[in-house]
Structures are given as C-alpha cells and as structure tokens.
N, C-alpha and C positions, 0 to 999 in steps of 0.2 A: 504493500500500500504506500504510494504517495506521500509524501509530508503536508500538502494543500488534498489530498483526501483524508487522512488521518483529522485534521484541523475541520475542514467540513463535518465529517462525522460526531466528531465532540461537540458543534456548535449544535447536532441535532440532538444530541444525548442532553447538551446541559439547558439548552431554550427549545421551547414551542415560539411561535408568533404571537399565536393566542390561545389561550385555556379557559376553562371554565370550571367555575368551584360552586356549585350550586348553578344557580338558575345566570350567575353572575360570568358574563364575560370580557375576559381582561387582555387588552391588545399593548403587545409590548413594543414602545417605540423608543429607539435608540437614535441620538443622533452627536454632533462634533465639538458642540460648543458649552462655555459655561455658562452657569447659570444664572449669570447676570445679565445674559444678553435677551434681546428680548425675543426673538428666535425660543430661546427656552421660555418666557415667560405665558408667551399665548400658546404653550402645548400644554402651560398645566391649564393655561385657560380652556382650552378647546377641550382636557379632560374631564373638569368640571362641568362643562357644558354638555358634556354627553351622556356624562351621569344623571344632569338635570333631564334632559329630555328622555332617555329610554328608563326615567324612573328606577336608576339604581341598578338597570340591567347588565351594562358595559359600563367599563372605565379604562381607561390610559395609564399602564406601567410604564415612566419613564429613565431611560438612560444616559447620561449628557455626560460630555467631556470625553469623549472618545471612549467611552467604558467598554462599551463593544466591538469598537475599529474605527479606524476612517470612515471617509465618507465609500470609497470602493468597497469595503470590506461589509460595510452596510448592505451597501446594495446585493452582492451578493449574498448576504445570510435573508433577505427581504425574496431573492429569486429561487430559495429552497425552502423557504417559509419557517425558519429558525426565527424572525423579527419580523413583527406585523408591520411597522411604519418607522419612516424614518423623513431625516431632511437631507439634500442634495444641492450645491449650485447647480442650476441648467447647466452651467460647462462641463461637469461630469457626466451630465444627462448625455452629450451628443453620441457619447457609444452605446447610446440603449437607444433612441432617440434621435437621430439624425438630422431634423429637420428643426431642432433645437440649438442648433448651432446659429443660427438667424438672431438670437438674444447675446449672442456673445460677438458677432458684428459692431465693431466700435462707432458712435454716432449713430445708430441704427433709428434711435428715438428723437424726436428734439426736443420734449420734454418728462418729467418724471408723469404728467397728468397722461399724455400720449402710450407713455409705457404701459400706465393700468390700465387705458382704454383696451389696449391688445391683449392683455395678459388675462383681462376678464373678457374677454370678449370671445368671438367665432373661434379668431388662429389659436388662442392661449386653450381654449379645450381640445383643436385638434390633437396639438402637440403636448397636451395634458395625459392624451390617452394613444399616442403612439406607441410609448414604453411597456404598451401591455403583451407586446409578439416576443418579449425578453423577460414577463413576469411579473411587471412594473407599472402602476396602475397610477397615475399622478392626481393629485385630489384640491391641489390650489396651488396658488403663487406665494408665497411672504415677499415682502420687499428688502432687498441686501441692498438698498440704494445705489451708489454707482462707484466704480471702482478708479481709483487714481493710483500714481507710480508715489511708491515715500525709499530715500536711497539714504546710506549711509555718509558718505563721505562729499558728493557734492549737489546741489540742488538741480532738480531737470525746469529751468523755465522754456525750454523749444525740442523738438527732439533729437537735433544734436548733441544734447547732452547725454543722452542716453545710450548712445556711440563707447561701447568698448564696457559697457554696464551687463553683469549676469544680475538677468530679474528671473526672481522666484514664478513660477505659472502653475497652473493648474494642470490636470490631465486634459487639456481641452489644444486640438488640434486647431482653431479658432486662435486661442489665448497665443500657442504661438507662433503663429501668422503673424498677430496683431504687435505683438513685443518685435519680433524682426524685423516688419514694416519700416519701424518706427525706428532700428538701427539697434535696438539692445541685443543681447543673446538670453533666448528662454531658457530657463532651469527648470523642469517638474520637481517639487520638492512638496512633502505629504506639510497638510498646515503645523500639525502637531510636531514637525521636526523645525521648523522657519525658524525658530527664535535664536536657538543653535548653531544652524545653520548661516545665519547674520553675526550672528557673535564670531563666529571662525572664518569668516569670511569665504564661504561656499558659493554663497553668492553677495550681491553687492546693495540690492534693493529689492521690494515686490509692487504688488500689485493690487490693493484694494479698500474695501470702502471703512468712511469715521471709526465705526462701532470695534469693527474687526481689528481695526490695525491698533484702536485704544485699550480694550479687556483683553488681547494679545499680548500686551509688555510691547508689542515692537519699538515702540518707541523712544523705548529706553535703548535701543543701539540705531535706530534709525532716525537724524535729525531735521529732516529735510521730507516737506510733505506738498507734493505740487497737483493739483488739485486742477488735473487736465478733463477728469468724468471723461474718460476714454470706453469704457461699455456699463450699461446697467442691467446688469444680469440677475435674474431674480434667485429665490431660492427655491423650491421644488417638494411640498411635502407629498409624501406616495406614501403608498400599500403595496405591501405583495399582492398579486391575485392570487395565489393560494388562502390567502386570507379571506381576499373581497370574494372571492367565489362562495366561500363557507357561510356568510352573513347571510340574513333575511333580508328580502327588501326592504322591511324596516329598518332592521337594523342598518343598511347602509342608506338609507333616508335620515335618519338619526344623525351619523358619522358623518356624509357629506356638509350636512347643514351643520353640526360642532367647528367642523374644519372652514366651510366658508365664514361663522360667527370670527372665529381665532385668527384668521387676516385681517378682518378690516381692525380689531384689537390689536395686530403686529403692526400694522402699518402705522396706527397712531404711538405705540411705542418707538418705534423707528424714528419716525420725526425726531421724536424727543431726544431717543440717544443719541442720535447724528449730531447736533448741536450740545450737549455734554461730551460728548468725545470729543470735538473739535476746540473747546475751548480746555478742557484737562488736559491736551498735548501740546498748547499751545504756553499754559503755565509751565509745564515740563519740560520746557525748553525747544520745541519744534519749532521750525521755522515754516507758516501757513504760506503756499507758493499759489498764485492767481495766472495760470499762465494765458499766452493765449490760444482759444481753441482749437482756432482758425488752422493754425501752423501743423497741428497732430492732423486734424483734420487730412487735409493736402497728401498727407505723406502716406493716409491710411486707404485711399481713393481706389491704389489698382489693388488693394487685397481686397474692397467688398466687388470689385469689380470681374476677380475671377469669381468668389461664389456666384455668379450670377451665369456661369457656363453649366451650372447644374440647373435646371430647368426647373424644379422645383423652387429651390430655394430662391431663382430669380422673380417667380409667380408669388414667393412668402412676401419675399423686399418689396416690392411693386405693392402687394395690399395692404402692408405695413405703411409705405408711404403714401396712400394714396387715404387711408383712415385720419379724419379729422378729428 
C-alpha cells in the first residue's frame, strides 16, 4: 500500500463527513484559517443557523487552522467523503472547476459591487456547480476581497518592481500567469508554510488581501504593502456530494439557505476587517502603497487575452463584461 493510500485510508477510519447520533445530524466542516477571521466567524454563524431552522436536526462540527490539511488536502478528504464541507479560494477551484479560472483573471471586475453581481448571479451558480463531475458541490461565494502584492525588502509602486521578485502563489495556473505577466517569478508555496518561508527568504513577497496578510503575522517580515487589487477572487464554500447526495430535500433546503444566510453575515464582517487590518499594519510599521492601476493593468492585457483562445472562457469574459 501507498503512503497517500495508507493516509487516505486513516482519514476514512478516523472521520465520517457526516454522522448521526440520534435523530441529530452532524456535518463536519474543516477549513485553513483562524479563528479570528471572519471566514471562520459566519460558519459558526451558518451552524447556528441550521440548527435554528431544521429544529435541532443538523449542526456544523467545525475545524479551522489547518486541523485537517490544506486547503488541497480538504478537498480531497470532501471527494471521498471523510469531511462534509469545507472553504477553498476559487484559485484552487480551477482543477476541479475549470471554468473558474475566469475569477482569478486580474481586472476581470471593475468593481467589488460588479463582483457580487456575478458571483450571485447566473455564471457564479454555473461555476458553483461544475465541481460536482470531481465530487465537489459548491454552495456560495464568501468575499476574500481582493488580492494585492506586500514584499519584503522593496516597495512595488509599477511593475517593474516586481522584476527579479519570487512571489509566493497559489496552486492556481491563473495566479501564475498573472505574477509572470507582471515580471515576478511565481513560487506555489502551501499558506500555512508562507510565514517561514519569508523569514528565510524562499521567497521575496506574496500575494493577497487586508485580513489574510494581517491574522497571518506576514507583516511582521513583510514591510511594504502596494495595494494594486490585481484579482478578486472569492472564496468557495462546498460539500462533498457524497454528503449532498445523502441529505433530504429538506434537509438540503435547510443547509442551502444557512449557507446563503452566513455570506451576506461574511460579507458584512469582511468590510469591517479589511479596514482593521489595514490600519493595524499600518501602526506596525507597513508602508500602505497606492499604486497606479493603470500600469499593472497594460502589462496584464495579453494574458486575459490568451484565455480568451478557449472559447468558453472567452463567452464567460464577454458576459462578465457585458453585466451591469
């Protein structure tokens, strides 16, 4: 046996997704972040919320801080149905999910109100429920507001600065497109290894929004924060289908409406920490960079211009941009 079968197998020995102890059914959702962030705060809201409405029937065992992997490693124990739900950036999404990669297009939105128009709307359920041919059943959007470069040693006001810079990226074949583009060199580096990683100098800078780079520490080694909103890429909470298959139509009438309640509750958290984070890094000594957009803009032009040789993804852009 394997050592990634051995490992699979124990995750089936020591979790279910979901159980049940009585008439009560308990869906265990794992996900990367602490518990301060507000990502965790609307899942014990959306818990509560479930328990209110199916009267005590269902509740949410939660996980946070990498307890139970990555966000990869999630996803995987969610497609053998060892973890019923979890959170994901859409960048992760695009190997389950392909046509998810359209969120991770830098510029893609002109504004954050545009982004939720999409993300609730027509495209955001198709591409909610593409992930389901992999197992993967997507059940809303959270808002991870929008991602900018913060570096160590010097500040990126144009993207020539970013010329000769390793930035930490996602697993997202998108992410580094978009960092090359731009003149950096992408690094895939797991979040929960970054902070290490910048301390030793692995790499040089990353890539992402107020809240993350502030309940991170990044800060403490990264002093320079340029605030280009190079893509807004949301976050992605899902189900296995092995789980959603098992539910009653109520019961997933129940869970769909806890989970749409527990966004527009993130989204108003989000605001708030986005502006707490931005002034706590700023007393810490960070230097807040206003660059201008225009100049990333220009240089990112012929990478949304190749997606657009996949026919799909050029019909996604096109009614993205054509939604007011």
């Amino acid at each position: 046996m394997s050592k990634l079968s051995g490992l699979l197998l124990l995750s089936i020995l020591l979790f279910t997704g979901c159980g049940e102890i009585g008439k009560v059914k308990t869906i265990k959702l794992g996900h990367g972040l602490n518990v301060d962030h507000s990502v965790h705060k609307a899942m014990v809201f959306l818990g509560e919320r479930l328990e209110e409405k199916s009267g005590g029937e269902m509740n949410i065992e939660i996980y946070p801080n990498q307890q139970l992997g990555n966000e990869r490693q999630l996803l995987e124990l969610l497609q053998i149905g060892s973890l019923g739900m979890t959170k994901v950036s859409a960048g992760v999404m695009e190997n389950f999910a392909p046509n998810m990669k359209v969120f991770g297009l830098p510029f893609i939105f002109r504004n954050k109100e545009h982004a939720f128009k999409i993300m609730d709307g027509e495209i955001g359920r198709e591409l909610l429920l593409q992930g389901e041919a992999y197992w993967l059943r997507g059940l809303t959007f959270y808002d991870a507001g929008s991602r900018s470069f913060y570096t160590k040693e010097r500040p990126v006001h144009t993207p020539e600065d970013l010329s000769g810079l390793k930035i930490r990226v996602m697993e997202s074949v998108t992410a580094m497109g978009m960092v090359r583009s731009l003149g950096g060199s992408p690094t895939p580096i797991s979040w929960g290894e970054l902070y290490t990683a910048l301390q030793q100098g692995v790499v040089d800078g990353a890539e992402n929004n107020p809240p993350s780079f502030y309940l991170s520490r990044h800060y403490e080694v990264c002093k320079y924060y340029s605030l280009d909103e190079h893509t807004t890429l949301p976050d992605v909470v899902l189900i296995g289908t092995h789980i959603w298959d098992r539910l009653t139509p109520q019961q997933q009438e129940w869970l769909q409406e806890a989970v749409d309640e527990s966004a527009v509750y993130q989204r108003k958290l989000w605001d708030e920490s986005e502006q707490e984070a931005l002034e706590a890094v700023k007393k810490a000594g960070v230097e807040i960079i206003t660059p201008d957009k225009s100049t990333f803009q220009k240089e990112v032009a012929t990478l949304i211009d190749s997606y657009k040789e996949d026919p799909e993804i050029a019909r996604l852009i096109e009614r993205i941009q054509e939604t007011e």
